[in-house]
Structures are given as structure tokens and as C-alpha cells.
C-alpha positions as CSV (number, residue, x, y, z in Angstrom):
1,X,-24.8,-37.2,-13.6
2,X,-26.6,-39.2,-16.0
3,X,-29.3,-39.6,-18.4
4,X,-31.5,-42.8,-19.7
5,X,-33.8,-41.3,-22.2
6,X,-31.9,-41.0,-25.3
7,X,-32.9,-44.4,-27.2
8,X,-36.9,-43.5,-27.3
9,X,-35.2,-39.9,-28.3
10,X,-33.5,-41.6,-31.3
11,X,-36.6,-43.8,-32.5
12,X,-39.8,-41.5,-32.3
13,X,-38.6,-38.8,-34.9
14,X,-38.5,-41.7,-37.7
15,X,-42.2,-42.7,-36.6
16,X,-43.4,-39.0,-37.0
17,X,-41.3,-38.1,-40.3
18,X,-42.9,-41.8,-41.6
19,X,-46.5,-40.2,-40.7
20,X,-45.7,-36.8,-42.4
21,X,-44.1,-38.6,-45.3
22,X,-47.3,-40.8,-45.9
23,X,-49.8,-37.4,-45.4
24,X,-47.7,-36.0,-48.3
25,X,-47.7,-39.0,-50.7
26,X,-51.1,-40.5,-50.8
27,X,-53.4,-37.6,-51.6
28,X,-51.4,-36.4,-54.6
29,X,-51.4,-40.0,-55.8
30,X,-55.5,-40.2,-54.9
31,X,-55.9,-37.0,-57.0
32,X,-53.9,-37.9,-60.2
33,X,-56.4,-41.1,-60.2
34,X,-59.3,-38.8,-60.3
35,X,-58.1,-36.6,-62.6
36,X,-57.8,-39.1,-65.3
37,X,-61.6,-40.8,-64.6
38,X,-63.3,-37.4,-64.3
39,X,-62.0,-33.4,-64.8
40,X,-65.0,-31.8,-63.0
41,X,-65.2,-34.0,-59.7
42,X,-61.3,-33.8,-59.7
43,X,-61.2,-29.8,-59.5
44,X,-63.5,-30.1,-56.2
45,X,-61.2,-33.4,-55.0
46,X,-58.2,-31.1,-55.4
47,X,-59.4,-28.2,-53.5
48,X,-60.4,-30.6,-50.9
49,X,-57.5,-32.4,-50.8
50,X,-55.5,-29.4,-50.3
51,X,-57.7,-28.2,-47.6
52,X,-56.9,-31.3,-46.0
53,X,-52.9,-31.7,-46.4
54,X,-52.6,-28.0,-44.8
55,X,-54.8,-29.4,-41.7
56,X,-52.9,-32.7,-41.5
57,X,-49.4,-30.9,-41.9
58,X,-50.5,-28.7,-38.8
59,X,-51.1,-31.2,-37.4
60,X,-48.4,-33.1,-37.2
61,X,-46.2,-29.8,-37.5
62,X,-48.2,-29.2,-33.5
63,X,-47.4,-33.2,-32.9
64,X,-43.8,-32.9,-33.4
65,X,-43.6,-29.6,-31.3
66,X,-45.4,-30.9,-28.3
67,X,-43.3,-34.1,-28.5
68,X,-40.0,-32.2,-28.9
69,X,-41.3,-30.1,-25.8
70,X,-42.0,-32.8,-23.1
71,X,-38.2,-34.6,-24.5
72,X,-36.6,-31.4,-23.5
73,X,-38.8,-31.5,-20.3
74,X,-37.7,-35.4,-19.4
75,X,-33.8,-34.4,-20.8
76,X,-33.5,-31.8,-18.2
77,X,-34.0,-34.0,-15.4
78,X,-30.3,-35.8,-14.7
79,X,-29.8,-38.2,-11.8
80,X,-26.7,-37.5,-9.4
81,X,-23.7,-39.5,-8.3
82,X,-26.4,-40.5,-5.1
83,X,-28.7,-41.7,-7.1
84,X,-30.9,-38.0,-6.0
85,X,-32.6,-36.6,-9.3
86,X,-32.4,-33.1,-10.3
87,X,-34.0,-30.7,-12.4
88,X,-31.4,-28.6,-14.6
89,X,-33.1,-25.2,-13.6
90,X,-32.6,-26.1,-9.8
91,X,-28.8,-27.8,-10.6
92,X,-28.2,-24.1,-11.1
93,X,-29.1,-23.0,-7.6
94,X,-27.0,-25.7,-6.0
95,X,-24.0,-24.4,-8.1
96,X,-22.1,-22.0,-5.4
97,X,-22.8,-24.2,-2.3
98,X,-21.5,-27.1,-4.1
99,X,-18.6,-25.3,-5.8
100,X,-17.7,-23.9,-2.3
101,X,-18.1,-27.5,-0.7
102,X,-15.7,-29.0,-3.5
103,X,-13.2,-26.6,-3.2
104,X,-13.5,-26.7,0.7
105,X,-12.4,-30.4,0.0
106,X,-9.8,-29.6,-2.6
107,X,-7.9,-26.8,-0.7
108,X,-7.4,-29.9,2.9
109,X,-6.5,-32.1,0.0
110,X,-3.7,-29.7,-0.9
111,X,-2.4,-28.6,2.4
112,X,-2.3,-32.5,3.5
113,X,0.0,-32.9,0.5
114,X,2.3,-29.7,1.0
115,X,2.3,-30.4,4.7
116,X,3.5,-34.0,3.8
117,X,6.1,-33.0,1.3
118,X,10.0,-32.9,1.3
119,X,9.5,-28.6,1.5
120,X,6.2,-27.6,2.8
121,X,7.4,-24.1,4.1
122,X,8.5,-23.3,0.2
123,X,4.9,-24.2,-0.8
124,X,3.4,-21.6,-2.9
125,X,-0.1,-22.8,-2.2
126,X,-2.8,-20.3,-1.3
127,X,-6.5,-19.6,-1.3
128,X,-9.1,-17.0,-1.6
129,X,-11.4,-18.1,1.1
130,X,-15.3,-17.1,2.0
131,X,-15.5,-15.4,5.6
132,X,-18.3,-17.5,6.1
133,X,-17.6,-20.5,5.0
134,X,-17.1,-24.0,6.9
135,X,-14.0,-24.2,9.2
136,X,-11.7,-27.0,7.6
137,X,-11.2,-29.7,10.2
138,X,-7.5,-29.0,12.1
139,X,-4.1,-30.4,10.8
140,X,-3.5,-33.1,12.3
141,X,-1.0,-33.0,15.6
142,X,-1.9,-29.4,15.4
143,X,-2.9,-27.5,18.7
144,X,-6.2,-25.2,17.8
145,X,-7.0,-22.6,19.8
146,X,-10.9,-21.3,20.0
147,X,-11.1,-17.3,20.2
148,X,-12.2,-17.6,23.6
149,X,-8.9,-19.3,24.9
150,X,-6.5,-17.1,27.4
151,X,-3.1,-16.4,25.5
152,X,-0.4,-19.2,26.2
153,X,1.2,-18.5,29.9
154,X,4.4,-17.6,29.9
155,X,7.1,-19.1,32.5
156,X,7.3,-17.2,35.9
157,X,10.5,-14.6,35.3
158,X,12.5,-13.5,38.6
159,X,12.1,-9.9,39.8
160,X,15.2,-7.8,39.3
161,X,17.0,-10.2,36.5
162,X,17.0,-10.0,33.0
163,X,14.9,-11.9,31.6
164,X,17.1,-12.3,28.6
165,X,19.6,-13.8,30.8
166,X,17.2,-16.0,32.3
167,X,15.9,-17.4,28.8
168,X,19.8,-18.1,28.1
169,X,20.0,-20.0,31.2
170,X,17.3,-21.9,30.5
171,X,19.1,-23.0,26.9
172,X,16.1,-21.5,25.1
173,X,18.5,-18.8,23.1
174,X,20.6,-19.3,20.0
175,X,22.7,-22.6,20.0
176,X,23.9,-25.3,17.9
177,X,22.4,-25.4,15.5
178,X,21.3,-21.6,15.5
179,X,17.9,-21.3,16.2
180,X,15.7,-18.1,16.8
181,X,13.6,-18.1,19.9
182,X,10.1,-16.5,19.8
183,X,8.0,-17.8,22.6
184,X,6.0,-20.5,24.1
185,X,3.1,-22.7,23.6
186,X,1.5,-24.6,25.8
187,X,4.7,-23.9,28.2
188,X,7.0,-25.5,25.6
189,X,9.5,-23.4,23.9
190,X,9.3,-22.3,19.9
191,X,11.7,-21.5,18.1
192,X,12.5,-20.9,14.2
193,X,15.6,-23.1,13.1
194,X,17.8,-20.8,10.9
195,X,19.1,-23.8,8.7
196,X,15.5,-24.3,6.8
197,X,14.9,-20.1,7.5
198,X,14.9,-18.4,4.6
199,X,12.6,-15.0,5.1
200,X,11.1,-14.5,8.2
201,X,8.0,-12.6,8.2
202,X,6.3,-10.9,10.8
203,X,2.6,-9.2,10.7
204,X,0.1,-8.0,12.6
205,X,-2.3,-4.2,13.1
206,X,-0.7,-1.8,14.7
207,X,-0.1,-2.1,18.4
208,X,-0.6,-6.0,18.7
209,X,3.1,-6.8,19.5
210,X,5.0,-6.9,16.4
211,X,8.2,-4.4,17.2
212,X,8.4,-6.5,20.4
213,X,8.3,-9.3,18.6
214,X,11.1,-8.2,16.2
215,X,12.9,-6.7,19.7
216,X,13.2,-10.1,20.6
217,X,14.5,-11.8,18.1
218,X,17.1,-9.0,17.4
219,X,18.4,-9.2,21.2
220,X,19.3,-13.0,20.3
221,X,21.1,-12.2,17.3
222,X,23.1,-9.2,19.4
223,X,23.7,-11.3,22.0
224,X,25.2,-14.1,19.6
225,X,27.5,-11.9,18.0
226,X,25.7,-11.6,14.4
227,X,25.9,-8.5,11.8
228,X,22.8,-6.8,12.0
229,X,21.6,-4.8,8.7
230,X,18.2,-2.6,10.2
231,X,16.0,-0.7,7.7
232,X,13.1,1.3,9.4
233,X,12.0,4.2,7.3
234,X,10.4,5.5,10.9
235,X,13.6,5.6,12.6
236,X,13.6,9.3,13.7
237,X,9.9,8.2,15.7
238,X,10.1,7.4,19.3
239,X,8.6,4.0,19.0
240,X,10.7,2.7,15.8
241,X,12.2,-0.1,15.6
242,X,15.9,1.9,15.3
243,X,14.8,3.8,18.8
244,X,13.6,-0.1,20.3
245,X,17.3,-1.1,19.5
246,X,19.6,1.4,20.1
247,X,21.3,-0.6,23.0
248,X,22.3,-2.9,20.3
249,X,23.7,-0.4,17.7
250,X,27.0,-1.9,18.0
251,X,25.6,-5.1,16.6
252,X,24.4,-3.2,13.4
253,X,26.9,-3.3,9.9
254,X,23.9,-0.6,8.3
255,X,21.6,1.2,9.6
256,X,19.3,3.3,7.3
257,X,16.1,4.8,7.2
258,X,15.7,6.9,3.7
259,X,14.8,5.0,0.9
260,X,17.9,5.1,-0.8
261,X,19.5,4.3,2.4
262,X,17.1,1.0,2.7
263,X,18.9,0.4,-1.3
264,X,21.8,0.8,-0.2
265,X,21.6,-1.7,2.8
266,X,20.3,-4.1,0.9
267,X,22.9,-4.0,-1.7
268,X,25.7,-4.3,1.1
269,X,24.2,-7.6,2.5
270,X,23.2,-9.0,-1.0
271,X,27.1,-8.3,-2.1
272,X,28.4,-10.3,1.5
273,X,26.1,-13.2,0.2
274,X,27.3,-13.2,-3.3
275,X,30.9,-13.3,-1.6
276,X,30.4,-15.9,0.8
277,X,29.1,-17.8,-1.9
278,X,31.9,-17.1,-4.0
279,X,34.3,-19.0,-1.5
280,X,34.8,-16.1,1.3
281,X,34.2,-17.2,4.5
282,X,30.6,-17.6,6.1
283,X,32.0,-16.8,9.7
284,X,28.8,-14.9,12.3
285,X,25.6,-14.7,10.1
286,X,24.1,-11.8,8.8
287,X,20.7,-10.4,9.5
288,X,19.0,-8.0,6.9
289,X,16.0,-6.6,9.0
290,X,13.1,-4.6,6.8
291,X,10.5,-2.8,8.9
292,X,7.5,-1.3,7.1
293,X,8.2,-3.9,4.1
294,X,5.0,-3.8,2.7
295,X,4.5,0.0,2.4
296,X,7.8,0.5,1.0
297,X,6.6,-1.9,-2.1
298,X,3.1,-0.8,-2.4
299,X,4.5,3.2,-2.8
300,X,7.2,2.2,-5.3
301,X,10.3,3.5,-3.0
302,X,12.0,-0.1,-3.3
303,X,12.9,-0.4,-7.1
304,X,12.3,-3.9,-9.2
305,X,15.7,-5.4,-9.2
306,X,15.9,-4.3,-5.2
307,X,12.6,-6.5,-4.9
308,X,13.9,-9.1,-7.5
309,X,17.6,-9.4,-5.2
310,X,15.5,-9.7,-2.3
311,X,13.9,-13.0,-3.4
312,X,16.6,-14.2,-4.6
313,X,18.9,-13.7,-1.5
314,X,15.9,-15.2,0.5
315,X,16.3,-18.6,-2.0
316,X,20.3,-18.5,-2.3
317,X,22.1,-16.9,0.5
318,X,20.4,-19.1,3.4
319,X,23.0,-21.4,2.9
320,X,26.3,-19.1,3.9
321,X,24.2,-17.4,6.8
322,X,22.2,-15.1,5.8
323,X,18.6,-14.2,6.4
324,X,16.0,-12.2,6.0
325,X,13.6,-10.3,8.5
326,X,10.7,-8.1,7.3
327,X,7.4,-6.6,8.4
328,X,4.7,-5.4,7.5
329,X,1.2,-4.6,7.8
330,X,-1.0,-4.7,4.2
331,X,0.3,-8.8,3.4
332,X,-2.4,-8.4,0.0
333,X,-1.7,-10.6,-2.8
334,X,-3.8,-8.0,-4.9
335,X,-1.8,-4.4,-3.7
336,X,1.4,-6.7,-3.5
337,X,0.8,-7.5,-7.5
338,X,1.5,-10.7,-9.6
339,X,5.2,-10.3,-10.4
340,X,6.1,-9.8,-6.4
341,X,3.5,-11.3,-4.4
342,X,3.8,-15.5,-5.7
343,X,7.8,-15.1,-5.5
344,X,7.7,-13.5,-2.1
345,X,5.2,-16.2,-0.7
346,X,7.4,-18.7,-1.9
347,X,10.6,-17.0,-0.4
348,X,9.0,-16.4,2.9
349,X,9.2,-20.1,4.8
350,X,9.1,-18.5,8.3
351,X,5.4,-16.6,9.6
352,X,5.0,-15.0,13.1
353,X,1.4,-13.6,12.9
354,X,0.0,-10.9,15.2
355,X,-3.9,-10.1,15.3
356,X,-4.2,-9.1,11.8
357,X,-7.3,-9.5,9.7
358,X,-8.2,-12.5,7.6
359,X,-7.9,-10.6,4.1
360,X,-4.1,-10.2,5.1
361,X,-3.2,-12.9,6.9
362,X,-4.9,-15.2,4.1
363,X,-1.6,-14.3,1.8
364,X,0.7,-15.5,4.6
365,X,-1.9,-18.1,5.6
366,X,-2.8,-21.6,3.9
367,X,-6.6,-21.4,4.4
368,X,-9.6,-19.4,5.7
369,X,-9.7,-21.5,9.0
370,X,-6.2,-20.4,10.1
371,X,-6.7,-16.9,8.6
372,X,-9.8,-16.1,11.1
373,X,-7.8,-17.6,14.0
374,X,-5.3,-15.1,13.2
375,X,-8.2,-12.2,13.3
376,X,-8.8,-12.9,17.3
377,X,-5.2,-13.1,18.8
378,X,-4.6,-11.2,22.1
379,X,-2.0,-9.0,22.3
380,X,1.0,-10.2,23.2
381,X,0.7,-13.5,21.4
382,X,1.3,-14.7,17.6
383,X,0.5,-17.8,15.2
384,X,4.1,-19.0,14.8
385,X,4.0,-21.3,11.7
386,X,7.3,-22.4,10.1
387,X,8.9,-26.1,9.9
388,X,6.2,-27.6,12.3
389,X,2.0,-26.8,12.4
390,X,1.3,-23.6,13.6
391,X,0.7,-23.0,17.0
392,X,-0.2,-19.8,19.0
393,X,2.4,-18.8,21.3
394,X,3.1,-15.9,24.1
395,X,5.6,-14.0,23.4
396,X,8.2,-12.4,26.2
397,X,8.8,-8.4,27.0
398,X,11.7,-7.4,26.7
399,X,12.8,-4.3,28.5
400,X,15.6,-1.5,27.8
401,X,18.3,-3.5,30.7
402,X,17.7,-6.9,28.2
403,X,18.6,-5.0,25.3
404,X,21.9,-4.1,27.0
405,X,22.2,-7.1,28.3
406,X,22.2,-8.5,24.5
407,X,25.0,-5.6,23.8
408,X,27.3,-7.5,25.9
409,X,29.4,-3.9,26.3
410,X,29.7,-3.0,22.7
411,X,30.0,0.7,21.6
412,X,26.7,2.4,20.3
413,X,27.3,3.0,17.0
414,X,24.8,6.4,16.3
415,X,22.6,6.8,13.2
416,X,24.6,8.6,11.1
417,X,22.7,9.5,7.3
418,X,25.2,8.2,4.8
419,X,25.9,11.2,2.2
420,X,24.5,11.2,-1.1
421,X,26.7,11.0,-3.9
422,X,25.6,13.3,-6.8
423,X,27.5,12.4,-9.8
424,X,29.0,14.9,-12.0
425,X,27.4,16.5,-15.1
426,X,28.4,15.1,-18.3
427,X,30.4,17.4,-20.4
428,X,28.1,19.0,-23.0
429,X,28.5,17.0,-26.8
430,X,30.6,18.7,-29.3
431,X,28.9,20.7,-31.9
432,X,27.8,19.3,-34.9
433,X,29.6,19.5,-38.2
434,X,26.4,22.3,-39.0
435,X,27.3,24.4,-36.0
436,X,30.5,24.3,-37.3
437,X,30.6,25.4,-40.5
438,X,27.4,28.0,-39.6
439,X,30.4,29.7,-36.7
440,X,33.3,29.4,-39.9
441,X,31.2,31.6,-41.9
442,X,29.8,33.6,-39.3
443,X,33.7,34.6,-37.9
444,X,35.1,35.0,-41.5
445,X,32.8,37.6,-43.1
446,X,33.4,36.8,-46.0
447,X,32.2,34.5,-48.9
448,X,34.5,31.0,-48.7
449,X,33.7,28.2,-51.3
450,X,33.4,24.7,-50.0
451,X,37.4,23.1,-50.3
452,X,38.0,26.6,-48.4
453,X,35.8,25.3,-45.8
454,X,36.8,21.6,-45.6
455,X,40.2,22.9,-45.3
456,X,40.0,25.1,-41.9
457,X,37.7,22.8,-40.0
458,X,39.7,19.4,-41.3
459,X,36.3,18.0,-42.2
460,X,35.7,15.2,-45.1
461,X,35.0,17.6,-48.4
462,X,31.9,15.5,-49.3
463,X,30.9,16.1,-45.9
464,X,31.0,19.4,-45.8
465,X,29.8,19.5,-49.2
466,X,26.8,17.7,-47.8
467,X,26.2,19.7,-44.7
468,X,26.5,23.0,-47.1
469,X,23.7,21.6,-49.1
470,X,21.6,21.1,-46.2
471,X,22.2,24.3,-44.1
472,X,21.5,25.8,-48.0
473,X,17.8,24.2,-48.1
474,X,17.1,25.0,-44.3
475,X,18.4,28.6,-45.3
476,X,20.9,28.6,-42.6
477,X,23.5,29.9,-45.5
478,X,23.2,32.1,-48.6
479,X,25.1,30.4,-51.5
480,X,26.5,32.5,-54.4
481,X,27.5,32.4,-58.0
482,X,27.3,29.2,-60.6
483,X,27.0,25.7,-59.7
484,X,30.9,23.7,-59.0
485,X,32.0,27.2,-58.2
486,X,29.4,28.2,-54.8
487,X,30.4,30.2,-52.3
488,X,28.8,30.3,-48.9
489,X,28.2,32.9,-46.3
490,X,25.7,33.3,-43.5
491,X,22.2,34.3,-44.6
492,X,21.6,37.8,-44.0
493,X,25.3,38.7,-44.3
């Protein structure tokens, strides 16, 4: 924006002061000439001439006013980048459109440059966007589906066969290098590489998918041999995720479902990491799984330094094999607060988004556009979005023979409530050196001067000289007889 009418602005002010100056000058200079020709005619010339500088200061005063007016008038209008001018008073109207249109433009700008960067799964980037605002235009190579498309097909499974087994003869399970398989898209396997995976999170209402979901991936890690660490404060519930995966329990290292329980689990796989990385060896990798994640942190059960290990297992462990899976339901940057949500966005590098609506999925989410496609998934299918652009993929079934398949014969290994260890009272402080002397006196009956005193309890004389002082003002003891010669006994005695 721009403005051309500041050089008449600067020169018209000097031709109206020059007017005003020459209104004030001349008359006085008139009337001094008058006055020294003739006093009577000059009396009537100076009321006149007075009349007539009030009248021509008006004026000019009314001049200057209506000049300053129609500047201000001609000031307010600026001329756009387009060439388009525009009137200040409607600029302001055009203020939220344009705002939204420029940060519309800013927040593709950004996600072009995270997606094109060395790590654009650790990209902290985020928005707050509009429900109705403008669908950004699609990443590019990125498959977009509308709300009315079917969920992606899945392959044709044989009757009577695990499909677990079938997806391992296929090669679609865990290899080399480990990957995490979570469904297809447009009939093309996905899958979650665990050397980038730091956290994985999964989202999504309830009933959209999101323990089958977590089913799945757990059968792989089972099936692969991997230490399993689950955490489901609903564990005693039919449909929890420690009921889903009992066939598996031999697979599990922890399982826990009180708070301190949760603690405690992850404590034990936080201590393995700081092993491995101390030189012990990485051998099968470990697998800390956290159902209800988001309610544990938004009631306070999970402590600060339990959330603070958490991200920083999810940044250093990844490299000696060991990961992170957690769900949840309320993903809000707001109930989440400043000092967890940002560091937890950053440590989650993994997404696999059930229907969910856009006001959550827009913390796990880079911008409105994806957050809305997230708001009309079928059941049964998920935004995966991870290493590559996300994609919306059907996800598999699994039934109670494929988790026993995945046990591979292993033991079940119960739920068993770990007992809580209540540590001893402290022993009770010693009495004071007050107490003391108070219980001397009390036992003696008698009257016993300080040295006396000092001498039975082993005490410092000027410190019981000190405390008999005190205990003397508080009226705790009676003291007798002269000053350097006191004796002491209990008051009342």
C-alpha cells in the first residue's frame, strides 16, 4: 500500500500560516499610523480593526479546519499492491478474510518445507485452523480421498486360515529391516518402518477401530519375538486392550493397569533403554504400549518426570530398539498444556488416525484439510501418516485364533497386581535439649542449679544455660534464689 499525497500536504500549511501571519501584522501597523495623525478617529479605527482581526482569524481558523479535514479524507484512501484503491474504514472489513487467505498461504508454504526436509515426521509445526475455511490444495504425490469414497478394499483372505499367517506369507509382517504392518491403500501394503519410529500414536472416537488397530500391530510384535510392556488402566473390562491380548501374555515383560502400576512399567522399560545405551546388548526390541494415554495426563495420574522420561525415551531409546505405542482419545494441544503438548508432538513421528474430530486430530494433524478428512473415516479404516504422505488405509480383523497364532505356543502369563511397597515409618526425632532438661527437673523433684544440670544430661553448660533462660521466659521452669547462683525446678512444683 501506498500513498502520493504527502508533497501538497507539506506545502499548503506555509501558505495558510503566511495568510494568518499577514491578518496579524498589517492592522496593528495601520492603527499605530492613525494613532499618531488623529486620537479620536483612531479609537473608532481600533475598535474596528479589532472587530475585523476576530472575523479574519475565524476565518482562517474555519480555513485551516476544512483543509485539514478533506487531507485526512484524501490520506485515508491507500492504493494496494494491484494497483485497487481502498478506503481505510473498508481496509478494516477486509482484515479477517485477508488474514485467513495469508495464513492459508503461509501454513502450504510451511508444510512444503517440513515435508521436504531431512526430518519432516520430527516437525513441530501445527495450526489452529477455521472449520470453514478453504481446503489447501493436496500434497503432492498424495492420494486424497473425498468423504464419499468406500474404505480401501482389503485383499480376499481364505476361509478357515489365519489371516495372520496369510499376511506373513505374503511378506507383509515384520522383516528386515523391522517394519510394523497396519494395512492397505489402494491394495498396496503400509507399513511403519521402526528405524525412523519413534512414538507411535493412535486416535480415533470410541468404537471406530482403534483397539483393533493396536491388536494388530501387537500380534506382529508377538509373533516376532519382541518384549511387550502393556499399560491399560481398563484392563479388568471385557473389551480392554489386556482382555484383546491375552493370547499373547507370554510376549508381555509388564503388564499393569493401576496408575502406579503404569509408573512402574514405564520406569522398567526406560531403565532397559538407559542400559542398552549404556553398552548392554540391544538383542529383540522392546515395546512400551500406553492405552488411554491422554486421560491418564489430562487427570494428573502420570506424574511430570514420568511424562518428561516418556519424551525423552521417544527421542533417545529409538536407536537400541525401543518404541513407544500410545492412545488416546482427547489429542488437545489446550487440555494437553504447553510444557507436554509441543514436546510430545515433536516425539510422536508415527500417526494412525481413526474417525476423530477435527479439533483433535488438528494436534496430530498438519493442517485443517487433513484434519476434516480425518472427521469422515469409515470404520475400520485410518489416515496412516508417518515417513511417506498420508494415505487412508483399511485395516485387517484380527480374530482370537490370530492372536494365538502370534503366541507361537508361549505360556500365558496372567495379570497378576504387583504388591505395593509401603515403606517404613521414620523413627520419631529425639527430644530437644528443652524436653530434656523440662523431664530432668520434672523426675528429680527437687531444685538443681544449672552445672547440676549440664552434668546429668552431658549437655554444653552454655547450652543448657541458654535453654534454662528460655524455658525461664516461656515459664516452662520456676528459677530460685540470686542471680550466678539459680536454681531451677518445674513451674508449679
Amino acid at each position: 500500500m501506498k500513498n502520493n499525497h504527502s508533497h501538497s500536504f507539506i506545502r499548503s500549511p506555509f501558505v495558510v500560516l503566511g495568510a494568518i501571519s499577514a491578518a496579524a501584522v498589517v492592522p496593528p501597523c495601520a492603527l499605530l499610523t492613525l494613532l499618531i495623525l488623529d486620537h479620536d478617529f483612531a479609537l473608532v479605527a481600533i475598535r474596528t480593526a479589532v472587530v475585523l482581526l476576530l472575523v479574519a482569524l475565524s476565518a482562517a481558523l474555519a480555513l485551516l479546519l476544512l483543509w485539514l479535514y478533506r487531507r485526512a479524507q484524501r490520506a485515508a484512501v491507500v492504493t494496494m499492491q494491484h494497483g485497487q484503491p481502498v478506503h481505510l474504514a473498508d481496509l478494516r472489513t477486509l482484515t479477517r478474510a485477508t488474514a485467513a487467505a495469508t495464513l492459508e498461504r503461509h501454513y502450504a508454504a510451511e508444510l512444503a518445507r517440513a515435508e521436504r526436509s531431512a526430518f519432516p515426521a520430527l516437525s513441530h509445526y501445527s495450526v489452529r485452523g477455521d472449520a470453514g475455511s478453504p481446503a489447501l490444495p493436496p500434497i503432492e504425490g498424495e492420494v486424497v480421498a473425498s468423504p464419499a469414497d468406500p474404505a480401501p478394499a482389503l485383499p480376499a483372505f481364505a476361509a478357515g486360515t489365519s489371516r495372520l499367517a496369510q499376511l506373513q506369507a505374503w511378506g507383509h509382517l515384520s522383516g528386515d529391516p523391522p517394519r510394523l504392518f497396519v494395512g492397505y491403500a489402494a491394495s498396496a501394503p503400509q507399513s511403519i518402518p521402526l528405524a525412523s519410529a519413534g512414538f507411535i500414536a493412535v486416535a480415533g472416537q470410541p468404537r471406530t477401530g482403534k483397539t483393533t488397530t493396536v491388536s494388530l500391530l501387537l500380534a506382529q510384535a508377538a509373533l516376532a519375538g519382541w518384549h511387550i510392556a502393556i499399560c491399560d488402566p481398563h484392563g479388568h473390562q471385557d473389551e480392554g486392550l489386556l482382555r484383546r491380548c491375552r493370547a499373547i501374555s507370554g510376549s508381555c515383560i509388564r503388564q499393569a493397569i493401576a496408575p502406579a502400576e503404569i509408573i512402574e512399567a514405564i520406569s522398567l522399560v526406560d531403565k532397559i533403554g538407559r542400559c542398552r545405551l549404556a553398552g548392554d546388548r540391544a538383542d529383540a526390541p522392546v515395546l512400551l504400549v500406553i492405552d488411554e494415554f491422554t486421560k491418564l495426563a489430562l487427570r494428573r495420574e502420570l506424574p511430570a518426570d514420568t511424562l518428561a522420561t516418556l519424551v525423552a525415551m521417544a527421542v533417545e531409546h529409538s536407536k537400541v530398539k525401543i518404541h513407544g505405542l500410545i492412545i488416546g482419545q482427547d489429542w488437545t494441544g489446550d487440555l494437553l498444556g504447553a510444557q507436554l503438548g509441543p514436546p510430545l508432538r515433536r516425539a510422536i513421528t508415527h500417526r494412525v488416525i481413526h474417525r476423530i474430530d477435527p479439533q483433535n486430530a488438528e494436534f496430530l494433524l498438519p493442517f485443517p484439510a487433513l484434519a476434516r478428512r480425518a472427521a469422515t473415516l469409515e470404520r475400520g479404516s485410518a489416515l496412516l501418516w508417518g515417513d511417506d504422505p498420508p494415505v487412508t488405509v483399511g485395516i485387517p480383523l484380527l480374530t482370537e485364533d490370530d492372536m494365538r497364532y502370534a503366541a507361537q505356543g508361549r505360556p500365558l502369563r496372567p495379570y497378576a497386581p504387583r504388591p505395593v511397597q509401603i515403606a517404613a515409618a521414620p523413627p520419631p526425632p529425639p527430644p530437644s535439649l528443652d524436653d530434656r532438661i523440662v523431664d530432668l527437673l520434672a523426675r528429680g523433684g527437687g531444685l538443681l542449679d544449672g552445672n547440676t544440670i549440664a552434668t546429668q544430661l552431658g549437655a554444653d553448660i552454655l547450652q543448657v544455660r541458654n535453654a534454662l533462660t528460655r524455658l525461664a521466659q516461656t515459664g516452662r521452669v520456676a528459677r530460685h534464689g540470686q542471680p550466678r547462683s539459680y536454681t531451677y525446678a518445674v513451674s508449679g512444683s
